[in-house]
MMTF fields as JSON, N, C-alpha, C and O atoms, coordinates in Angstrom:
{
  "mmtfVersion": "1.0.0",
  "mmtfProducer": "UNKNOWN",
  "numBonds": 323,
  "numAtoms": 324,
  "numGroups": 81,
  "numChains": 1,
  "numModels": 1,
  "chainsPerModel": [1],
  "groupsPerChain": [81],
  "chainIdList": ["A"],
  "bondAtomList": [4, 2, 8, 6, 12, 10, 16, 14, 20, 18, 24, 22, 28, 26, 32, 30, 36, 34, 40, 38, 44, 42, 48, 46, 52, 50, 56, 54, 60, 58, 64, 62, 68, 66, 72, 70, 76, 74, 80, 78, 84, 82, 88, 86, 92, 90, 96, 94, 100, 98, 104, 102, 108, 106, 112, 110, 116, 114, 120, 118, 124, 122, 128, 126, 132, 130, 136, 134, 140, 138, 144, 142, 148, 146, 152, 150, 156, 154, 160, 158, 164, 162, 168, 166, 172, 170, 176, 174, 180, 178, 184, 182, 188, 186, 192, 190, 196, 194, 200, 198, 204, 202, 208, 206, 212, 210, 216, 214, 220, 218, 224, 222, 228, 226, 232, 230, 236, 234, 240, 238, 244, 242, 248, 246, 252, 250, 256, 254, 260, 258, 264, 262, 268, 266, 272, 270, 276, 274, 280, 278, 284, 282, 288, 286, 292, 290, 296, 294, 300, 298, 304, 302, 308, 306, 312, 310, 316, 314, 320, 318],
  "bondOrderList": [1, 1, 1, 1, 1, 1, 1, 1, 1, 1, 1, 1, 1, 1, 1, 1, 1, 1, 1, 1, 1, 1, 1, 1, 1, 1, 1, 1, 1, 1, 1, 1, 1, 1, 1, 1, 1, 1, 1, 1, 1, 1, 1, 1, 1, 1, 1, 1, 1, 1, 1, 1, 1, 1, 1, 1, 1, 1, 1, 1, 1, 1, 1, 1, 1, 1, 1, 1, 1, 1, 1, 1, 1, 1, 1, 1, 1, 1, 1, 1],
  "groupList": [{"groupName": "UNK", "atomNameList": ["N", "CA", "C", "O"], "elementList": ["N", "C", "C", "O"], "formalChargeList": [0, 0, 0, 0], "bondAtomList": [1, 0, 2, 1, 3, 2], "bondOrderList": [1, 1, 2], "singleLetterCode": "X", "chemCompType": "L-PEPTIDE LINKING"}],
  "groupTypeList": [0, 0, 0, 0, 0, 0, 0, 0, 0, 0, 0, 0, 0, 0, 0, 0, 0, 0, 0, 0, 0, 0, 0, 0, 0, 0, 0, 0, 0, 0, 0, 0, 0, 0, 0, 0, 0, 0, 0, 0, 0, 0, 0, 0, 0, 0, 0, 0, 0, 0, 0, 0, 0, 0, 0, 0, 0, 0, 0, 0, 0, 0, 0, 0, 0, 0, 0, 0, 0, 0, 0, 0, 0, 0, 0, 0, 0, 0, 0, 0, 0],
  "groupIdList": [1, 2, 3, 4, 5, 6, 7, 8, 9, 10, 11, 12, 13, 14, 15, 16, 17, 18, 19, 20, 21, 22, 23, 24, 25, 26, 27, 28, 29, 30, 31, 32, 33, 34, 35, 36, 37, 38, 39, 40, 41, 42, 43, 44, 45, 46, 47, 48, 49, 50, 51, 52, 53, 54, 55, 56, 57, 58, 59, 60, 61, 62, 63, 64, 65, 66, 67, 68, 69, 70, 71, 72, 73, 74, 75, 76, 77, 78, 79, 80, 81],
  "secStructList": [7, 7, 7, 7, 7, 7, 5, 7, 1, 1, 1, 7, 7, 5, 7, 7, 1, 1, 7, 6, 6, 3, 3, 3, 7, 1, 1, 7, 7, 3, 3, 3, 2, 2, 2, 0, 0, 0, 0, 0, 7, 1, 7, 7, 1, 1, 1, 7, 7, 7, 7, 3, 3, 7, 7, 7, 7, 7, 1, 6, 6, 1, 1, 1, 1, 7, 7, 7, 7, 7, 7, 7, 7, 7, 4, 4, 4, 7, 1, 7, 7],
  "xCoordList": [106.831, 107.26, 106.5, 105.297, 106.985, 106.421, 105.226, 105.092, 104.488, 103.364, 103.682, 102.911, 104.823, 104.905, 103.762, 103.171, 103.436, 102.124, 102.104, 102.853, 101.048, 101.901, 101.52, 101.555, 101.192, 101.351, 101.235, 101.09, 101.431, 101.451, 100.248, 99.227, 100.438, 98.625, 98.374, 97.159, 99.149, 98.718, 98.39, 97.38, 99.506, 99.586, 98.815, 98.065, 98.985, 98.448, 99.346, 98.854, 100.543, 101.484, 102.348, 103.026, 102.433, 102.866, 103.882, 104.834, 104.309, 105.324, 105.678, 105.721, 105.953, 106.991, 107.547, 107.941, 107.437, 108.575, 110.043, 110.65, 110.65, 111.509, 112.066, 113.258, 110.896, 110.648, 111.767, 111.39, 113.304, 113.909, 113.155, 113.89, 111.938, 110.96, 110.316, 109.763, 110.153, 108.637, 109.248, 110.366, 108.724, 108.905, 107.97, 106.884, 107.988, 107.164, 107.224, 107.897, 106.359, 106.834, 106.899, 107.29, 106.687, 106.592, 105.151, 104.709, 104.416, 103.186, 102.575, 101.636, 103.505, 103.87, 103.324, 103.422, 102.306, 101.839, 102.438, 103.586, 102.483, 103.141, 103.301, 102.225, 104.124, 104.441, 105.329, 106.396, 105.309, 106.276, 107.61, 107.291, 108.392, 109.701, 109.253, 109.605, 108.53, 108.376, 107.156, 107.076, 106.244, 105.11, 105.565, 105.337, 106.329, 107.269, 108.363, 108.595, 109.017, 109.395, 108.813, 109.101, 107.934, 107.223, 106.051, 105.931, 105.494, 104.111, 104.015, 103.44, 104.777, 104.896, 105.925, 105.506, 106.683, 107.672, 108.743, 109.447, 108.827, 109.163, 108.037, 107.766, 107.219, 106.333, 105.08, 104.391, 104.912, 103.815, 102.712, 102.883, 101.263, 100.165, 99.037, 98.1, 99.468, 98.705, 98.653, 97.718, 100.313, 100.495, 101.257, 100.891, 102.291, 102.805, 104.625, 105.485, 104.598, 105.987, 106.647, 105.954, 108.53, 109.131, 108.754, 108.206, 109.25, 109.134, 110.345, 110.974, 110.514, 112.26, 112.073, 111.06, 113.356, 112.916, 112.61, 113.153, 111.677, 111.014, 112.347, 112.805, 112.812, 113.605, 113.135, 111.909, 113.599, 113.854, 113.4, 114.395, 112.592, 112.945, 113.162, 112.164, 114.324, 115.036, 114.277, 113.108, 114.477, 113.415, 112.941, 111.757, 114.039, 113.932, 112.992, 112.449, 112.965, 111.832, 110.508, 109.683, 110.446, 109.008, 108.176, 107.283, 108.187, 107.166, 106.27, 105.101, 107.296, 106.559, 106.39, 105.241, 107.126, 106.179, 105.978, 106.539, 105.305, 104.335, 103.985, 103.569, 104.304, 103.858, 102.359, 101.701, 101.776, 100.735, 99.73, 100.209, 98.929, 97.89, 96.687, 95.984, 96.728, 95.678, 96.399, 97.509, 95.422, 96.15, 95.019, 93.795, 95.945, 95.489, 95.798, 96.927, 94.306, 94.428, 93.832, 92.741, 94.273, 93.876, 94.236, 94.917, 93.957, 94.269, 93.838, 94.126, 93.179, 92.016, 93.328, 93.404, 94.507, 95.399, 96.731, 97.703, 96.75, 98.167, 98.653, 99.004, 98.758, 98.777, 99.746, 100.113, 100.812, 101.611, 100.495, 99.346, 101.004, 99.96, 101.323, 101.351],
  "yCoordList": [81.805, 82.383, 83.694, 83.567, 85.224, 85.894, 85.91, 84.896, 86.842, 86.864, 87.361, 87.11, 88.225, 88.773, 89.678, 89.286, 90.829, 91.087, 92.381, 93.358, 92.04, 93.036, 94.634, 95.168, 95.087, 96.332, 97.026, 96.464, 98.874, 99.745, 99.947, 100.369, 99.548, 99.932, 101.15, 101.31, 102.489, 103.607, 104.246, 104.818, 103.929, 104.719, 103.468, 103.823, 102.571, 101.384, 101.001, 100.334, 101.303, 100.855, 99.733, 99.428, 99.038, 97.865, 97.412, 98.149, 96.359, 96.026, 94.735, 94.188, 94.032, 93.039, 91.889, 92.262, 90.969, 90.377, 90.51, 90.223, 91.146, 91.737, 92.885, 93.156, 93.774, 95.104, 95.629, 95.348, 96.499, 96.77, 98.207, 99.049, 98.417, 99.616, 99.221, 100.098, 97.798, 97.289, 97.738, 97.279, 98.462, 98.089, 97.185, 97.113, 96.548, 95.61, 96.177, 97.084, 95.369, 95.559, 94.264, 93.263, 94.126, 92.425, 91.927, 90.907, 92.676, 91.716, 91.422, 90.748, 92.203, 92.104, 92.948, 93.002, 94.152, 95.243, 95.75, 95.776, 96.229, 96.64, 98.223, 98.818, 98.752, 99.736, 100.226, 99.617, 101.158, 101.199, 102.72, 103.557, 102.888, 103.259, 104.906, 105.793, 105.174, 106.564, 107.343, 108.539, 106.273, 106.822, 106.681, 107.518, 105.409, 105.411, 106.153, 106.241, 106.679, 107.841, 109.508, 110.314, 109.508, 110.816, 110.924, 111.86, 110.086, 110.289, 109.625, 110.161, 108.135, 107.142, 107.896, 108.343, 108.161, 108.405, 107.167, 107.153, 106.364, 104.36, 103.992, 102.807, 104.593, 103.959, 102.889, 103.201, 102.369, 101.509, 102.316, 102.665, 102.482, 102.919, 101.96, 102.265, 100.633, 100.058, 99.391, 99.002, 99.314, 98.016, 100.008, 100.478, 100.61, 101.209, 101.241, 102.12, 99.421, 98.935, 99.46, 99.965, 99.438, 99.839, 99.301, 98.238, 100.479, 99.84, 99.293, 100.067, 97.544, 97.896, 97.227, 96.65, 97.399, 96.995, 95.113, 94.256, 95.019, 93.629, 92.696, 93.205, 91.456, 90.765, 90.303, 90.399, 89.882, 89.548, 87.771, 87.053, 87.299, 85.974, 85.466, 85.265, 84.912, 84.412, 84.034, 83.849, 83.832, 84.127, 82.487, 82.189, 81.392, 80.128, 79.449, 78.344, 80.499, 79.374, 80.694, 80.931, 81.136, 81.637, 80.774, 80.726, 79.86, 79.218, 78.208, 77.86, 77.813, 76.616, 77.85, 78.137, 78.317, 79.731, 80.993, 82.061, 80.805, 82.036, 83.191, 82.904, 84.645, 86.133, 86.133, 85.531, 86.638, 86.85, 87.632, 88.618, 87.425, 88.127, 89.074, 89.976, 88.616, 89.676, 90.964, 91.261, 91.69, 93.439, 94.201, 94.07, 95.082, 95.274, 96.947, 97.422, 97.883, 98.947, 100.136, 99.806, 100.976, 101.558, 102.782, 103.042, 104.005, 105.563, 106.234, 107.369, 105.413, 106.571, 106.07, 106.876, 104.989, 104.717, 105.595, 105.463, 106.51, 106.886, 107.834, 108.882, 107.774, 108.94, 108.691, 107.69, 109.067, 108.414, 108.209, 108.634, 107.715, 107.36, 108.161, 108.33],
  "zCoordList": [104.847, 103.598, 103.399, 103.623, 102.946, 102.827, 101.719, 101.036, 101.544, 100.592, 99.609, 98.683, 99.275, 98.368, 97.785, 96.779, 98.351, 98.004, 96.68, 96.649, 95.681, 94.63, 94.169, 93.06, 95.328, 94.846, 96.7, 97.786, 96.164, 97.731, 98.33, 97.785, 99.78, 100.058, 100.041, 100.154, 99.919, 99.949, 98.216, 97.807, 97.562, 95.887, 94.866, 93.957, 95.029, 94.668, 93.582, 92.672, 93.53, 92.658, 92.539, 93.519, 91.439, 90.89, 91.676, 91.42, 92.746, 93.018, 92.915, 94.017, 91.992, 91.175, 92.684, 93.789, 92.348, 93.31, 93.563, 94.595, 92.097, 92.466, 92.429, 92.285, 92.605, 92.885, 94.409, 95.546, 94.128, 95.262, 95.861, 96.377, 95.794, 95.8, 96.764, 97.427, 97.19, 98.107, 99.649, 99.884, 100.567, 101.721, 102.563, 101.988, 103.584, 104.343, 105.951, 106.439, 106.483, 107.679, 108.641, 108.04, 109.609, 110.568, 110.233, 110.763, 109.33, 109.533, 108.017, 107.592, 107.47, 105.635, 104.924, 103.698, 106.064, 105.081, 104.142, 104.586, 103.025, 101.971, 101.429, 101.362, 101.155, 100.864, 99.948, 100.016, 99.049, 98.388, 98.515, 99.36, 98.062, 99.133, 98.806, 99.584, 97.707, 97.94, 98.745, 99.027, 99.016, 100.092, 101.469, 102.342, 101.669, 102.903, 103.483, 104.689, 102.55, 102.496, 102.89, 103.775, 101.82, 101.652, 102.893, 103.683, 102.846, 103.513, 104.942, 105.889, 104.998, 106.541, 107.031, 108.099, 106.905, 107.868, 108.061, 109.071, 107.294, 107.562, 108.324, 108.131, 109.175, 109.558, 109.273, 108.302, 109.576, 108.587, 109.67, 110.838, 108.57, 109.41, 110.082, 110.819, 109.552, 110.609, 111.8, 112.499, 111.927, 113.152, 114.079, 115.156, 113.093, 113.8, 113.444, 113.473, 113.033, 113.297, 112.212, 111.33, 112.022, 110.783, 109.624, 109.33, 108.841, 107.448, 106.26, 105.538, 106.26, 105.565, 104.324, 103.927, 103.665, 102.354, 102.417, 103.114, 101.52, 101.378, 100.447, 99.424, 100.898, 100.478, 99.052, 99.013, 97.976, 96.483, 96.263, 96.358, 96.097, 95.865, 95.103, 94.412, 94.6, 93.604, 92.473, 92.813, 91.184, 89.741, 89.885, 89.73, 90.216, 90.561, 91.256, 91.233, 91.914, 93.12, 92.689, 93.572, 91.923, 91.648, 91.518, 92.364, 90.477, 89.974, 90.875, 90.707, 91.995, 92.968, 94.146, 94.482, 94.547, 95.871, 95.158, 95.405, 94.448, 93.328, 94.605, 95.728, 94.04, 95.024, 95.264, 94.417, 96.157, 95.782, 94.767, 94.206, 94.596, 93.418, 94.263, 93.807, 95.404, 96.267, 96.294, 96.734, 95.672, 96.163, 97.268, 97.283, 98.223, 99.227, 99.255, 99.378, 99.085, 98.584, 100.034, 100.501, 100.46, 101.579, 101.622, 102.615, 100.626, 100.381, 101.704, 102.082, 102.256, 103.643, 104.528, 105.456, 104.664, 105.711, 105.433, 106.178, 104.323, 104.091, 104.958, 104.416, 106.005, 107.187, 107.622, 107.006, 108.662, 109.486, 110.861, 110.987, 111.427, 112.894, 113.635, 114.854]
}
């Protein structure tokens, strides 16, 4: 199940679970669509791999697979590699 993780590791901005703004990548780094845009390239800067938009999980099943609350903040990674 993804982590849902809630905010961008580069801008550090709010991203909601059902935020259509979040991008991810295969290893769930997080991003949001205008630094991925502007600054990655779609790239994610730490694995390398794409960046696509992060799937929605239904408002229903929030409460028993809750997003995560860890935020994961990294301004020195906003680079493209």
């Amino acid at each position: 199940m993804l982590e849902l993780r809630p905010n961008c590791e580069c801008c550090d901005c709010d991203l909601p679970p059902d935020s259509a703004q979040a991008r991810i990548c295969s290893f769930e780094c997080t991003f949001c669509a205008t630094c991925t845009e502007q600054h990655l390239g779609g790239l994610c800067p730490n694995c390398g791999g794409e960046l696509l938009v992060r799937p929605r999980r239904p408002v229903s099943k929030l409460a028993s697979n809750p997003p995560s609350s860890e935020r994961v903040y990294k301004p020195e990674g906003c680079a493209a590699r």
